[in-house]
C-alpha positions in Angstrom: 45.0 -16.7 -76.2 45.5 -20.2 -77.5 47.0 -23.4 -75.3 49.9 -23.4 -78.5 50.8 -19.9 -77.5 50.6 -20.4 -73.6 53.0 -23.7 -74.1 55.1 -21.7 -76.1 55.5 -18.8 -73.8 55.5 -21.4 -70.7 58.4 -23.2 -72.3 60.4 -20.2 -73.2 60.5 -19.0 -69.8 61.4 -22.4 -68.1 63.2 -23.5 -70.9 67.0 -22.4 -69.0 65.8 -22.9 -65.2 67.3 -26.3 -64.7 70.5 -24.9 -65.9 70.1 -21.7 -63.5 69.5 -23.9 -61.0 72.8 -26.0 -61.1 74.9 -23.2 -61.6 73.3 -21.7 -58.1 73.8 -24.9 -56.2 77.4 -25.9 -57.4 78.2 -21.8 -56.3 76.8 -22.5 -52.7 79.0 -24.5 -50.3 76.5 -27.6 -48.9 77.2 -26.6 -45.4 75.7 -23.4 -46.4 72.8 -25.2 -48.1 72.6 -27.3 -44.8 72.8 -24.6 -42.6 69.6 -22.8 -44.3 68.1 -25.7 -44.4 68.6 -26.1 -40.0 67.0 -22.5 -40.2 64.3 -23.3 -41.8 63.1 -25.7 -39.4 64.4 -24.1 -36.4 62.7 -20.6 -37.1 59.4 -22.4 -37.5 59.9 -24.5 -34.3 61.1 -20.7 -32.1 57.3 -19.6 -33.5 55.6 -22.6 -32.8 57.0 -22.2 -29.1 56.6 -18.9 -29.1 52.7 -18.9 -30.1 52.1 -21.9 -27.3 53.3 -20.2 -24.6 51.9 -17.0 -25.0 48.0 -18.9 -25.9 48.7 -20.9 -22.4 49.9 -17.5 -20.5 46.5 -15.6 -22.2 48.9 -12.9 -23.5 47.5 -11.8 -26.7 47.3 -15.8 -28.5 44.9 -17.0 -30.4 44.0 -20.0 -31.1 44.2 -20.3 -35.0 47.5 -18.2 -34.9 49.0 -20.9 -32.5 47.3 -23.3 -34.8 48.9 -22.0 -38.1 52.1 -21.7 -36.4 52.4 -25.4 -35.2 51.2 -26.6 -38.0 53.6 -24.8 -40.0 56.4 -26.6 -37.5 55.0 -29.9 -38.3 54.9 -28.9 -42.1 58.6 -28.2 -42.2 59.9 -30.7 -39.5 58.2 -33.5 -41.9 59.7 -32.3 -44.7 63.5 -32.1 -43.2 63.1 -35.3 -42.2 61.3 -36.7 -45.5 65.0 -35.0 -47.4 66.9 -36.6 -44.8 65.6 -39.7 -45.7 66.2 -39.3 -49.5 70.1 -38.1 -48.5 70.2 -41.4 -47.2 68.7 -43.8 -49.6 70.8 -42.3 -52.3 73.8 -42.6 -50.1 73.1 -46.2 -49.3 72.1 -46.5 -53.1 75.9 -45.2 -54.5 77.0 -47.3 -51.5 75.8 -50.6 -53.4 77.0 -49.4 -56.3 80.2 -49.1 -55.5 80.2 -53.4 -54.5 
């Protein structure tokens, strides 16, 4: 198969996904979006706790499990905040805009 017919096909099936993707976020409410978004993080965090105490109580943890799972808080805590950032920079940026 040639890199012509793999653009092709490539751009044919991404060709509406920015579209599809609009239409799916103007449907959902932004608390709804903001609410997944809190799960997302929180779910991780639970684990994270979860995996800690039961390595430190001996249950059945293991170290790379626990690993994983904090890592996997960190991983999503960092980006939460990294889009919380962004919210706020654009905010501040339509803010000066407005002046």
């Amino acid at each position: 198969m040639s890199i012509d017919r793999l653009t092709e096909a490539l751009g044919a099936a991404t060709a509406h996904a920015p579209e599809r993707l609009v239409k799916e976020a103007a449907g959902d409410d932004f608390s709804k979006t903001l609410a997944a978004a809190r799960a997302a993080v929180v779910n991780p965090q639970a684990e994270a706790t979860k995996a800690v105490d039961s390595f430190a109580h001996g249950f059945d943890g293991k170290l790379h499990e626990m690993m994983l799972a904090v890592d996997k808080a960190d991983i999503s805590m960092r980006l939460l905040v990294n889009v919380r950032n962004k919210i706020i920079d654009a905010y501040r940026e339509v803010m000066r805009m407005g002046a």
